[in-house]
PDB file of N, CA, C and O in Angstrom:
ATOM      1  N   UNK A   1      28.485  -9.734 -29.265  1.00  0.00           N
ATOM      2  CA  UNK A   1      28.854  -9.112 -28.015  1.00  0.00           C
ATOM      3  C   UNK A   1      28.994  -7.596 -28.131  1.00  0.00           C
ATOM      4  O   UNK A   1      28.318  -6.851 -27.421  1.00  0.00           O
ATOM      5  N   UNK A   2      29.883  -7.132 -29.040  1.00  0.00           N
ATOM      6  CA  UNK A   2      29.489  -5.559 -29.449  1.00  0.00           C
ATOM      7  C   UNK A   2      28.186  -4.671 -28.968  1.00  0.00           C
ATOM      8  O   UNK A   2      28.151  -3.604 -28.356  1.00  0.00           O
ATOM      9  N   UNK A   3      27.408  -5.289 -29.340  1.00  0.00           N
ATOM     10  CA  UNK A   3      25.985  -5.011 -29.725  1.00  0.00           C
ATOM     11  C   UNK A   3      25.549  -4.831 -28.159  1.00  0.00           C
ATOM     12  O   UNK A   3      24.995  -3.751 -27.954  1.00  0.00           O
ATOM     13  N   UNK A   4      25.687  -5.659 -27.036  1.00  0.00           N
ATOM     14  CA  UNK A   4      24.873  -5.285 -25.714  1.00  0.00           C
ATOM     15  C   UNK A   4      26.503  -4.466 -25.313  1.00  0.00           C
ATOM     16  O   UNK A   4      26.095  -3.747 -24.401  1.00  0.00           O
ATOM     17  N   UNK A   5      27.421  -4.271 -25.380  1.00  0.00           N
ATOM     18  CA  UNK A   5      28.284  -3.235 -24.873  1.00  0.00           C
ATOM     19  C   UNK A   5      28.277  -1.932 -25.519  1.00  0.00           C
ATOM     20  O   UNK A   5      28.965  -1.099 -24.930  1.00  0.00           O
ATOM     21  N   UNK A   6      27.541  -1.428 -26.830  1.00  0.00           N
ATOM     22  CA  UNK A   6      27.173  -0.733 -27.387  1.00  0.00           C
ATOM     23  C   UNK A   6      25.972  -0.328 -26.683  1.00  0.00           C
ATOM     24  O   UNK A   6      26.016   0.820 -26.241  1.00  0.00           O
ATOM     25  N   UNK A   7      24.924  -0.977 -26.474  1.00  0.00           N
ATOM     26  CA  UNK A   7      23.381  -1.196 -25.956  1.00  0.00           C
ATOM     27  C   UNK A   7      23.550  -0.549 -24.383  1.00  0.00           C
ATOM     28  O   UNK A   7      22.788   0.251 -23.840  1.00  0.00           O
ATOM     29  N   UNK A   8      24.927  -1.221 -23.768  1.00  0.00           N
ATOM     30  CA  UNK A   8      25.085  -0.923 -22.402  1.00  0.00           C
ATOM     31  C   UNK A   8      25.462   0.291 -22.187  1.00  0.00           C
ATOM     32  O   UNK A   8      25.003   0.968 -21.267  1.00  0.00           O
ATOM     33  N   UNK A   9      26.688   0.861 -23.339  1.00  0.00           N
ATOM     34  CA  UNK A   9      27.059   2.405 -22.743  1.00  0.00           C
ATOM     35  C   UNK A   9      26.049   3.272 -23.035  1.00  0.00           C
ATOM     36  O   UNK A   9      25.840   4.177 -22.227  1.00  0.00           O
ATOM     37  N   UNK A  10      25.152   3.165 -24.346  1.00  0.00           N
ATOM     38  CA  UNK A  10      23.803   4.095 -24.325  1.00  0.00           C
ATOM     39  C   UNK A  10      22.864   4.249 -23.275  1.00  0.00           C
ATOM     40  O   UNK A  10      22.390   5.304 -22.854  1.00  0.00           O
ATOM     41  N   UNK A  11      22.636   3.053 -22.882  1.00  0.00           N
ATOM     42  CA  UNK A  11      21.630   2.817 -21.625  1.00  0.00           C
ATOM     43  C   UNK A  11      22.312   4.025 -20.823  1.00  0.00           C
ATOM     44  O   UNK A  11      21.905   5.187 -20.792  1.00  0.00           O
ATOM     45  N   UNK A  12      23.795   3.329 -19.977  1.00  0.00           N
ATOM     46  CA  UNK A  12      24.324   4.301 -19.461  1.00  0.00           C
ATOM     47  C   UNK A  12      24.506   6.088 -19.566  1.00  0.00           C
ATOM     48  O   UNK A  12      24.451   6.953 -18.693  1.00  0.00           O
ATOM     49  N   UNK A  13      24.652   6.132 -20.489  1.00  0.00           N
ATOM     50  CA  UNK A  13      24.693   7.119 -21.033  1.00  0.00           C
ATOM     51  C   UNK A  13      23.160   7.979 -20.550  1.00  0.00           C
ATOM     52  O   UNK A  13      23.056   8.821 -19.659  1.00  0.00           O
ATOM     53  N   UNK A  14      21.987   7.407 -21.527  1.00  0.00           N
ATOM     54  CA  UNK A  14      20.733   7.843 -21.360  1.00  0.00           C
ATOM     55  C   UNK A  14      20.745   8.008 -19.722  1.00  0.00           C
ATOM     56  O   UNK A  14      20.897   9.123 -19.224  1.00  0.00           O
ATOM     57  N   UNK A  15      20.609   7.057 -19.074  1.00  0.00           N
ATOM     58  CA  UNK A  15      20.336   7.427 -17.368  1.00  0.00           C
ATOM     59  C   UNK A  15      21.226   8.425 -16.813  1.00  0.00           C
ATOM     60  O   UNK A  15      20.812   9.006 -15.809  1.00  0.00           O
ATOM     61  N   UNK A  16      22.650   8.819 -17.377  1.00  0.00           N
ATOM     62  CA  UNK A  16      23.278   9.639 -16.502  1.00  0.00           C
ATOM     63  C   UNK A  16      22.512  11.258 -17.122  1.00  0.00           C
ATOM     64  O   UNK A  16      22.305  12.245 -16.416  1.00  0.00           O
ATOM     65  N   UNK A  17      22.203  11.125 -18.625  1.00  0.00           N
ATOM     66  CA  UNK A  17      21.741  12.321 -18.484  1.00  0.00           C
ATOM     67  C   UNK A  17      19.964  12.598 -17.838  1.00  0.00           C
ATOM     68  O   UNK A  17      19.301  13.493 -17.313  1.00  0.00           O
ATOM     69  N   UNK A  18      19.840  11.441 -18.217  1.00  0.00           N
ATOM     70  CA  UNK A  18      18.533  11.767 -17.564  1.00  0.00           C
ATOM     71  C   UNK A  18      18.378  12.773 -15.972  1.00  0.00           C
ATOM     72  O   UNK A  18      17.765  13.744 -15.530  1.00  0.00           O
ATOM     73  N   UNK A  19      19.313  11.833 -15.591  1.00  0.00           N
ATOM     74  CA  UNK A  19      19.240  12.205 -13.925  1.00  0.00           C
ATOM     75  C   UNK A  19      20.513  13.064 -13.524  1.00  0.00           C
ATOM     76  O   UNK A  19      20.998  13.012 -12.394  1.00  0.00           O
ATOM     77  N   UNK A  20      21.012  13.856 -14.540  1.00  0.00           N
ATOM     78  CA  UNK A  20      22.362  14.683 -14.353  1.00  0.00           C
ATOM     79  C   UNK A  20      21.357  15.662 -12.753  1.00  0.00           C
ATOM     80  O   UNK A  20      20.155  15.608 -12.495  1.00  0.00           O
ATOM     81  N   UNK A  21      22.052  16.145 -12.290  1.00  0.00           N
ATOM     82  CA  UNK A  21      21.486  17.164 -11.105  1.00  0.00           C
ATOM     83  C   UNK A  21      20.333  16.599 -10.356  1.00  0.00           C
ATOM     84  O   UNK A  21      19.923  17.455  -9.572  1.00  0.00           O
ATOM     85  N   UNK A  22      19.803  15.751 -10.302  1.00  0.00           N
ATOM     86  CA  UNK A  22      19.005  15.048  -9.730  1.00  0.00           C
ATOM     87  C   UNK A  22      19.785  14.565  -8.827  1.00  0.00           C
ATOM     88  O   UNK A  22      20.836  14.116  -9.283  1.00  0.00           O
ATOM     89  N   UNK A  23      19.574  14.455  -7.058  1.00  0.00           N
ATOM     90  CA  UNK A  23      20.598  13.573  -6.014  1.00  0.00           C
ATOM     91  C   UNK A  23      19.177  13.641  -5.179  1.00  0.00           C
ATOM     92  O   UNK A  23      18.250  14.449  -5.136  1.00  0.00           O
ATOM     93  N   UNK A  24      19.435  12.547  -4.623  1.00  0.00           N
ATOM     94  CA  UNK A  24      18.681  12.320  -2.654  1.00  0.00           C
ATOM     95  C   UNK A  24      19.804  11.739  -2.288  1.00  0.00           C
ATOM     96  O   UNK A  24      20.467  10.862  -2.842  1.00  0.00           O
ATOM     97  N   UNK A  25      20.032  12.613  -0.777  1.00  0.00           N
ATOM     98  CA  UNK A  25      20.959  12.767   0.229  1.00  0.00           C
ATOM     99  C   UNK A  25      20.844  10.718   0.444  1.00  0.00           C
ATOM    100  O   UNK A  25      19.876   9.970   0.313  1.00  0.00           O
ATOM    101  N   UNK A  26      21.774  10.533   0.676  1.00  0.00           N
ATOM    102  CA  UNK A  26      21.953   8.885   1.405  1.00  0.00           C
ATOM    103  C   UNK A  26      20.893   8.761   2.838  1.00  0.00           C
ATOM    104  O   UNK A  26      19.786   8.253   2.659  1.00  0.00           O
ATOM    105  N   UNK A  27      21.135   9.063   3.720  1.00  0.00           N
ATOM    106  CA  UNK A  27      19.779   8.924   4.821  1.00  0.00           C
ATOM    107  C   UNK A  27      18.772   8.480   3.768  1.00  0.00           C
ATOM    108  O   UNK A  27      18.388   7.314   3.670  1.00  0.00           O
ATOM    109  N   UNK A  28      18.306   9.630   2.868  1.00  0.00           N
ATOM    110  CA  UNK A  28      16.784   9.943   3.027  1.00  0.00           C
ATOM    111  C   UNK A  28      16.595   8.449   1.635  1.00  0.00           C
ATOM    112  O   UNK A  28      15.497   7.997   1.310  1.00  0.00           O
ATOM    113  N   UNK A  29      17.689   8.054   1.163  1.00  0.00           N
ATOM    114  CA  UNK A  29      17.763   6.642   0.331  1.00  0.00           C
ATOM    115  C   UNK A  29      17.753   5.218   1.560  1.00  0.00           C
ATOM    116  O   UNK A  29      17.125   4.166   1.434  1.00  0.00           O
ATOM    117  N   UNK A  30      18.570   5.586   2.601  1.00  0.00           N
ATOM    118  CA  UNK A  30      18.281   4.409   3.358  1.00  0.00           C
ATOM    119  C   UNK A  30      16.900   4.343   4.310  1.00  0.00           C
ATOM    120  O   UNK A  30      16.456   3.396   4.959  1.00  0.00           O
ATOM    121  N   UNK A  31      16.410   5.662   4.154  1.00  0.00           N
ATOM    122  CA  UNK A  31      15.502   5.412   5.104  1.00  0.00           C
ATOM    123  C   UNK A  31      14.246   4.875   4.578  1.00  0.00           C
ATOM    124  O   UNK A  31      13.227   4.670   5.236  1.00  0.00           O
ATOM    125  N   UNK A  32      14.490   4.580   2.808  1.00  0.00           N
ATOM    126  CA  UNK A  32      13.470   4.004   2.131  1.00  0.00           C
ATOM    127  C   UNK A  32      13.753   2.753   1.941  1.00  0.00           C
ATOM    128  O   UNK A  32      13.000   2.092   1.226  1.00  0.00           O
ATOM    129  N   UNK A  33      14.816   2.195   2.496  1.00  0.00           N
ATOM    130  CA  UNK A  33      15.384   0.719   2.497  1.00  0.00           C
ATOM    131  C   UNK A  33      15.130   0.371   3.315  1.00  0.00           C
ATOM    132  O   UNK A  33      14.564  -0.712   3.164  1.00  0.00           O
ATOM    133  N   UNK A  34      15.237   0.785   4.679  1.00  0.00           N
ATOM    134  CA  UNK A  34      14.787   0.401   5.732  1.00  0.00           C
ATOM    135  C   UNK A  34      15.172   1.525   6.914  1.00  0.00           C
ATOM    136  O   UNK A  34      16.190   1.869   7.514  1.00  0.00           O
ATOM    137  N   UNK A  35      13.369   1.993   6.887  1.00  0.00           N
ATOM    138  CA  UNK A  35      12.990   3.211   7.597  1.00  0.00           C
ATOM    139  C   UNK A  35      13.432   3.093   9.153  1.00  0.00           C
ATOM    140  O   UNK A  35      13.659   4.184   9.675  1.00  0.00           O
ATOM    141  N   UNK A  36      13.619   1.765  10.119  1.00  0.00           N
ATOM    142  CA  UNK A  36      13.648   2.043  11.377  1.00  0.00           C
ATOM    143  C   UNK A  36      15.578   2.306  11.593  1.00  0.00           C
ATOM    144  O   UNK A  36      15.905   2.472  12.768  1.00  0.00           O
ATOM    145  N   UNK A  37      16.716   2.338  10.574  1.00  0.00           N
ATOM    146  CA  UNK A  37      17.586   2.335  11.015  1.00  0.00           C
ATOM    147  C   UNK A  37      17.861   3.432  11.072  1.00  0.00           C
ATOM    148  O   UNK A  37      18.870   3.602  11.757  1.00  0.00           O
ATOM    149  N   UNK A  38      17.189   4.867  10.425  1.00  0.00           N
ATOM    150  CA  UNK A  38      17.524   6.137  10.494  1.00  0.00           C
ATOM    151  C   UNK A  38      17.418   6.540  11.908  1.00  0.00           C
ATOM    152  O   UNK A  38      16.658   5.754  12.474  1.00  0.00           O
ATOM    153  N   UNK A  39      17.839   7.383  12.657  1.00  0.00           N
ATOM    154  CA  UNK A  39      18.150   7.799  14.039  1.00  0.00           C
ATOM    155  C   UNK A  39      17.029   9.334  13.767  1.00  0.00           C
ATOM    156  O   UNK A  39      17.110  10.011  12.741  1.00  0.00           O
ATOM    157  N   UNK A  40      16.359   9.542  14.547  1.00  0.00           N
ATOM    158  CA  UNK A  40      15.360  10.486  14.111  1.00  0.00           C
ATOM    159  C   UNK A  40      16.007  12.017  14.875  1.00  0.00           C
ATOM    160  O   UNK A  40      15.713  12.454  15.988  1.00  0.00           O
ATOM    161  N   UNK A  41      17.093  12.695  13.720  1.00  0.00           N
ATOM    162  CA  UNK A  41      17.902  14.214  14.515  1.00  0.00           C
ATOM    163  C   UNK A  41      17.188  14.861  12.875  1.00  0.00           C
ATOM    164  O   UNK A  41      16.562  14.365  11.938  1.00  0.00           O
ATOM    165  N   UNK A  42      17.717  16.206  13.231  1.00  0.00           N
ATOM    166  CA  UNK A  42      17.509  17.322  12.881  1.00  0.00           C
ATOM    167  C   UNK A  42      17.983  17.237  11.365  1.00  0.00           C
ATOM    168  O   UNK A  42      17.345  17.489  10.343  1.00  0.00           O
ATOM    169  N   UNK A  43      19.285  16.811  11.526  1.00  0.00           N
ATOM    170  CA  UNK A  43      19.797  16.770  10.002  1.00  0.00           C
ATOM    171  C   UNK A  43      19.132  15.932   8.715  1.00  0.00           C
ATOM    172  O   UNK A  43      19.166  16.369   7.565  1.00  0.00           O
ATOM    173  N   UNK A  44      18.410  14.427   9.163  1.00  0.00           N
ATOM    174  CA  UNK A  44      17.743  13.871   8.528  1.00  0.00           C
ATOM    175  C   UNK A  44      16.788  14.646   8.162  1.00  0.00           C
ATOM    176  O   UNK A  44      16.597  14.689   6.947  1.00  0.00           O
ATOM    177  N   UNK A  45      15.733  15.644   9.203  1.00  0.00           N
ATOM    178  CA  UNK A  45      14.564  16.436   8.383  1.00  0.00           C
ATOM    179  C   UNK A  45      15.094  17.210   7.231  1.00  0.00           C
ATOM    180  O   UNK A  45      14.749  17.261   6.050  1.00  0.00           O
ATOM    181  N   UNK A  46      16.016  17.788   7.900  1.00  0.00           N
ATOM    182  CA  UNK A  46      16.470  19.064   6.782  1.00  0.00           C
ATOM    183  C   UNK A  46      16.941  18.293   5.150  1.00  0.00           C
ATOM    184  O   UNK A  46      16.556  18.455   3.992  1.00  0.00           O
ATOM    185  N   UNK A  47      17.909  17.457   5.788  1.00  0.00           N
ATOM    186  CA  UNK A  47      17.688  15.960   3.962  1.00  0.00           C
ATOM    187  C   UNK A  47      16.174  15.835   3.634  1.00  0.00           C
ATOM    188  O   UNK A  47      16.009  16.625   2.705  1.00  0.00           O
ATOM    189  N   UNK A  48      15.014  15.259   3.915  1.00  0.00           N
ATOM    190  CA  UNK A  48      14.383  15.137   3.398  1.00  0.00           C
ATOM    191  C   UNK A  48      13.543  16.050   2.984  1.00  0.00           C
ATOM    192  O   UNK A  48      12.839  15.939   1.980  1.00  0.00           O
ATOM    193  N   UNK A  49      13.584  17.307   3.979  1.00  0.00           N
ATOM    194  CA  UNK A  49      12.827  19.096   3.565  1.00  0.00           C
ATOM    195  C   UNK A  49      13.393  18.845   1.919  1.00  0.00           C
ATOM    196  O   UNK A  49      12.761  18.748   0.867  1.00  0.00           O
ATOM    197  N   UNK A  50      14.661  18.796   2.172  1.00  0.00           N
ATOM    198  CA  UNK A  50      15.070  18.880   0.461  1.00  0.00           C
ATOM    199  C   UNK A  50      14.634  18.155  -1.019  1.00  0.00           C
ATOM    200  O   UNK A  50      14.614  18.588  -2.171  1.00  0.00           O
ATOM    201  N   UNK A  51      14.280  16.773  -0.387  1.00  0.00           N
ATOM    202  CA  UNK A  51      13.682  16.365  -1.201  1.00  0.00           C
ATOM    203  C   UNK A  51      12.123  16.294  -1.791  1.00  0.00           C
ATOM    204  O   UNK A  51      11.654  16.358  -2.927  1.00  0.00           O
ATOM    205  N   UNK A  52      11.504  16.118  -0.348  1.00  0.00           N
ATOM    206  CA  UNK A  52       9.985  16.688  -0.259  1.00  0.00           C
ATOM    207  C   UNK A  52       9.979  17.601  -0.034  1.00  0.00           C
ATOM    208  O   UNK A  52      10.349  17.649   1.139  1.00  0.00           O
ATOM    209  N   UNK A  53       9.637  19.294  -0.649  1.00  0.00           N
ATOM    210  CA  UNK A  53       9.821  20.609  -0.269  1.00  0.00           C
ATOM    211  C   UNK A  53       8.341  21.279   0.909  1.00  0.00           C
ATOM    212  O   UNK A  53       8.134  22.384   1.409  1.00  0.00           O
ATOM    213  N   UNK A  54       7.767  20.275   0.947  1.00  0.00           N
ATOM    214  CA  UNK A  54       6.246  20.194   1.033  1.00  0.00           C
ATOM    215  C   UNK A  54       5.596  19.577   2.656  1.00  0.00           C
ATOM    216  O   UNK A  54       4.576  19.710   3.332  1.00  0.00           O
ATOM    217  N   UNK A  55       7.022  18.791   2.731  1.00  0.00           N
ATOM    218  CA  UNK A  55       6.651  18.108   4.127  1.00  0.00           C
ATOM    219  C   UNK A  55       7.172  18.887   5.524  1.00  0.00           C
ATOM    220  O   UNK A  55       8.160  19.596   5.711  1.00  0.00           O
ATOM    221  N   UNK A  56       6.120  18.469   6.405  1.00  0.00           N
ATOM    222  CA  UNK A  56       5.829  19.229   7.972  1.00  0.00           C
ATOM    223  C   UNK A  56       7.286  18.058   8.624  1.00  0.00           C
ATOM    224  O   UNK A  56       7.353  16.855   8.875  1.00  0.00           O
ATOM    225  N   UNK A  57       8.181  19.124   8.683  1.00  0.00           N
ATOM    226  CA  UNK A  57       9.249  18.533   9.754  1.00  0.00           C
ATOM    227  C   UNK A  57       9.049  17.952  11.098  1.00  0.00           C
ATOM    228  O   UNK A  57       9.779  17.122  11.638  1.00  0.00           O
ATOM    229  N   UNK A  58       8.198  18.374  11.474  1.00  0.00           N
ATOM    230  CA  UNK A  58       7.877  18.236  12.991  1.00  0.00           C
ATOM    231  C   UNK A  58       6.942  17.150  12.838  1.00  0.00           C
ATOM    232  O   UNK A  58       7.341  16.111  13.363  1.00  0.00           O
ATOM    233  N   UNK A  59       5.755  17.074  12.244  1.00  0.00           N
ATOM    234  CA  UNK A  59       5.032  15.567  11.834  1.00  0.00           C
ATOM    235  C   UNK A  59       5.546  14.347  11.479  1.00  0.00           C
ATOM    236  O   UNK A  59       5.206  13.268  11.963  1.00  0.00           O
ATOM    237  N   UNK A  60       6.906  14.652  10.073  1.00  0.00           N
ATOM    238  CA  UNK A  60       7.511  13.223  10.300  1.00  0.00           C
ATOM    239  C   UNK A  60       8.470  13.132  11.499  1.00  0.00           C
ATOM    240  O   UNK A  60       8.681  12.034  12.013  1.00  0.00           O
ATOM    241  N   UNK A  61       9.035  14.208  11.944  1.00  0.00           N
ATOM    242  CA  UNK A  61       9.497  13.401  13.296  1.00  0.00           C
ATOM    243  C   UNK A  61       8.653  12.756  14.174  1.00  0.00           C
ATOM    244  O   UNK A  61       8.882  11.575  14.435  1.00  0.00           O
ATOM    245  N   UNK A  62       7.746  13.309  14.659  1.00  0.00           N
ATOM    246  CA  UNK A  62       6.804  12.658  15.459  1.00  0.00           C
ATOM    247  C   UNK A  62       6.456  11.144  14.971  1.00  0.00           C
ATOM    248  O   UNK A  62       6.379  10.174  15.726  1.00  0.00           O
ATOM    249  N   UNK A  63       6.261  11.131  13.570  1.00  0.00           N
ATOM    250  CA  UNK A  63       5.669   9.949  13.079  1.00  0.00           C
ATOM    251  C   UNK A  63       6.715   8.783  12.559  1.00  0.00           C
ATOM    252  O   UNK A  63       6.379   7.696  12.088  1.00  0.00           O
ATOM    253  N   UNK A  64       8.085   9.269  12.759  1.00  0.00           N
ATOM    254  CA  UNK A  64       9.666   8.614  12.925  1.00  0.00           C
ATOM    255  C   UNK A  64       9.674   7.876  14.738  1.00  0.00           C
ATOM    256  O   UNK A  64       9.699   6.741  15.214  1.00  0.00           O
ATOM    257  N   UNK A  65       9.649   8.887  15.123  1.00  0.00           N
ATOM    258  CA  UNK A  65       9.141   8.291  16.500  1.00  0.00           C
ATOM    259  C   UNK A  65       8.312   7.282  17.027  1.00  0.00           C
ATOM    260  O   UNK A  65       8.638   6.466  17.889  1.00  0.00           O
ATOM    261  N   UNK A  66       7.110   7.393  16.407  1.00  0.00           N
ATOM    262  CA  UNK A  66       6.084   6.393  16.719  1.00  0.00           C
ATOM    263  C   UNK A  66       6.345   5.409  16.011  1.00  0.00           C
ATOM    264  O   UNK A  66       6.033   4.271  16.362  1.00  0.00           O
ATOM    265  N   UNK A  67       6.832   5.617  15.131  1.00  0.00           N
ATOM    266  CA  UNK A  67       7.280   3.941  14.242  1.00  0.00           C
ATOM    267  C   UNK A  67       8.306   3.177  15.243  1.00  0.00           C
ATOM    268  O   UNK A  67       7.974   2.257  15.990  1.00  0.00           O
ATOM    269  N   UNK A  68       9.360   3.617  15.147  1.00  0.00           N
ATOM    270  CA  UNK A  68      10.551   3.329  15.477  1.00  0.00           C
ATOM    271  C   UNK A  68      10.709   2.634  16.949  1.00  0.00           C
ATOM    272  O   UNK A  68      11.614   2.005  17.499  1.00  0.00           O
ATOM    273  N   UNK A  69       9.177   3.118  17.383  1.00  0.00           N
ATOM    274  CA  UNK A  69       8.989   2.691  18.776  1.00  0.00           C
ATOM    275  C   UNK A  69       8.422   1.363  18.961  1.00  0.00           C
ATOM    276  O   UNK A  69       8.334   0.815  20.060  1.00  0.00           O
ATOM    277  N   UNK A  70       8.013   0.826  17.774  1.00  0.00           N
ATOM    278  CA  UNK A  70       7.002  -0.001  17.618  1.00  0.00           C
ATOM    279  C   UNK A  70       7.745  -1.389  17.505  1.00  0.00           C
ATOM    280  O   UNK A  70       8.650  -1.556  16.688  1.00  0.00           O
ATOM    281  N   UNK A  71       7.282  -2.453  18.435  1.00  0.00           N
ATOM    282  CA  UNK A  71       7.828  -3.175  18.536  1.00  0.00           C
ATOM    283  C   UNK A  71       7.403  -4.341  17.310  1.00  0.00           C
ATOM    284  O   UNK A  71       8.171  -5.201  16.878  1.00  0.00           O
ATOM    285  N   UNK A  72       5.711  -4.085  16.802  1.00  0.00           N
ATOM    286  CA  UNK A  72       4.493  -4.520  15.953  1.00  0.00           C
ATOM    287  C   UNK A  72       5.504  -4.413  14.562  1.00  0.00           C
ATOM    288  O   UNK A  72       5.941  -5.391  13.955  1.00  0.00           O
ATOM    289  N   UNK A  73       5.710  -3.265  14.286  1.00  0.00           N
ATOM    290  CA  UNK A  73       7.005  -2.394  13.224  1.00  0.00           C
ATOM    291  C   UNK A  73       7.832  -3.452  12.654  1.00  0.00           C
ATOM    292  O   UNK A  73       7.857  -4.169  11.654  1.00  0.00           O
ATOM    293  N   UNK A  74       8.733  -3.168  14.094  1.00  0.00           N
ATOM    294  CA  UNK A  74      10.238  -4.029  13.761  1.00  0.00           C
ATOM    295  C   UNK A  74      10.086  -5.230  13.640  1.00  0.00           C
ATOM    296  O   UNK A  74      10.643  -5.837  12.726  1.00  0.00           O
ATOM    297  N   UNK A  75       9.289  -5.843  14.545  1.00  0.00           N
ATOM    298  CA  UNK A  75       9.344  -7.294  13.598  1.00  0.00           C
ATOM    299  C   UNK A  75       8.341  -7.633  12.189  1.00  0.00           C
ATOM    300  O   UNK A  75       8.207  -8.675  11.548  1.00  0.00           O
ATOM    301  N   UNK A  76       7.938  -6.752  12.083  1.00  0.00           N
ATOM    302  CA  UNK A  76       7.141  -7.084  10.452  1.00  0.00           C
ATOM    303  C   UNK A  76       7.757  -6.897   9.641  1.00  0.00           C
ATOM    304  O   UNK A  76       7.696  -7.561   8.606  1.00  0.00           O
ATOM    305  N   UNK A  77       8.739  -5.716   9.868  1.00  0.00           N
ATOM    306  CA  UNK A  77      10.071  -5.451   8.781  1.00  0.00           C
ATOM    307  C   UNK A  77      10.987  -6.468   8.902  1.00  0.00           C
ATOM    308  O   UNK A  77      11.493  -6.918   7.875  1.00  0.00           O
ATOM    309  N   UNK A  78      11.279  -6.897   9.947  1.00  0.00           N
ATOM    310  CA  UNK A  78      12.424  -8.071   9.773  1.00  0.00           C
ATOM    311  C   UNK A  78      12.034  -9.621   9.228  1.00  0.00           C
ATOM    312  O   UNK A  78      12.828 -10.471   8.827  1.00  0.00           O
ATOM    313  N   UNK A  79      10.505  -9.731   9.340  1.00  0.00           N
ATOM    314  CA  UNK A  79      10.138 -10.937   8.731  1.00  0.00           C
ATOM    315  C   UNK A  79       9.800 -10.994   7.478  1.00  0.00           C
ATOM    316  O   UNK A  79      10.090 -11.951   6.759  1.00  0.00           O
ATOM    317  N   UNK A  80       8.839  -9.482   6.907  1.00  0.00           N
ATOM    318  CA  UNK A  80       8.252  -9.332   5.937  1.00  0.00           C
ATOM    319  C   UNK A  80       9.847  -9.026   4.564  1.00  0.00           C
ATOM    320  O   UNK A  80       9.907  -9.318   3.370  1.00  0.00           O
ATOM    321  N   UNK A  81      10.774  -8.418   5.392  1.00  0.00           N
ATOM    322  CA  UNK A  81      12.037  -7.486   4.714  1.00  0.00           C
ATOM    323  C   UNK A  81      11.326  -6.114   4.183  1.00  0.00           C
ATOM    324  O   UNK A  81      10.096  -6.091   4.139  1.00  0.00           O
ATOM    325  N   UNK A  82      12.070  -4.984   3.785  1.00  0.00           N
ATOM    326  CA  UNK A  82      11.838  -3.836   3.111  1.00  0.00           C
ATOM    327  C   UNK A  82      10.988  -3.779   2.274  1.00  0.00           C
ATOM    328  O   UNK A  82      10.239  -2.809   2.389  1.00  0.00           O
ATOM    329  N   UNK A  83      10.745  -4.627   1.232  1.00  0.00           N
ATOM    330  CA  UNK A  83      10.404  -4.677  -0.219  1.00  0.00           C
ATOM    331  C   UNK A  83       8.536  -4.691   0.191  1.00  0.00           C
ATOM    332  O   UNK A  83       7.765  -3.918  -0.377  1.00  0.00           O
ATOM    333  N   UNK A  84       8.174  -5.481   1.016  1.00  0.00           N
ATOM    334  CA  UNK A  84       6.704  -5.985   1.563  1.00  0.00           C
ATOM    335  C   UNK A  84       6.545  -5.490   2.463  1.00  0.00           C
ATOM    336  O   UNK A  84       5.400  -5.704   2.859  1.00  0.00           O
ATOM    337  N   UNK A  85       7.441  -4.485   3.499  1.00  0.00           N
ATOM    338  CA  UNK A  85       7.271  -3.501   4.425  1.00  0.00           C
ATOM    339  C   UNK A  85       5.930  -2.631   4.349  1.00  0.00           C
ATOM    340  O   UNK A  85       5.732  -1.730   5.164  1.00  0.00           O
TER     341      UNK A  85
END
């Protein structure tokens, strides 16, 4: 037993430094869990500007919109779940 609680705090260990200063804002984590519950405002772009430095704010809103509208969408996500989304 030693041995995987030894095994476990290294693991631990290794991942916290790995990813020391590394964060994504919560939205921009749920909206990869399941994209139609995010509410499509201003503050979500500016979270994800941060993470994608690269992406057109105004395109994924638009394209937050057109999803979210989709009735085709929501039920493929609710049958298929997130994972097969």
């Amino acid at each position: 037993m030693p041995v995987m609680t030894d095994f476990k705090t290294k693991l631990t260990d290794n991942f916290s430094e790995r990813f020391q200063g590394f964060s994504i804002p919560i939205e921009v984590l749920q909206f990869a869990c399941d994209p139609l519950s995010i509410k499509p405002e201003a503050d979500f772009y500016t979270k994800a500007k941060e993470v994608m430095s690269n992406i057109d704010e105004s395109t994924l809103q638009t394209e937050m919109v057109d999803m979210q509208s989709s009735s085709a969408l929501k039920q493929h996500l609710q049958s298929e779940g997130a994972v097969n989304f």
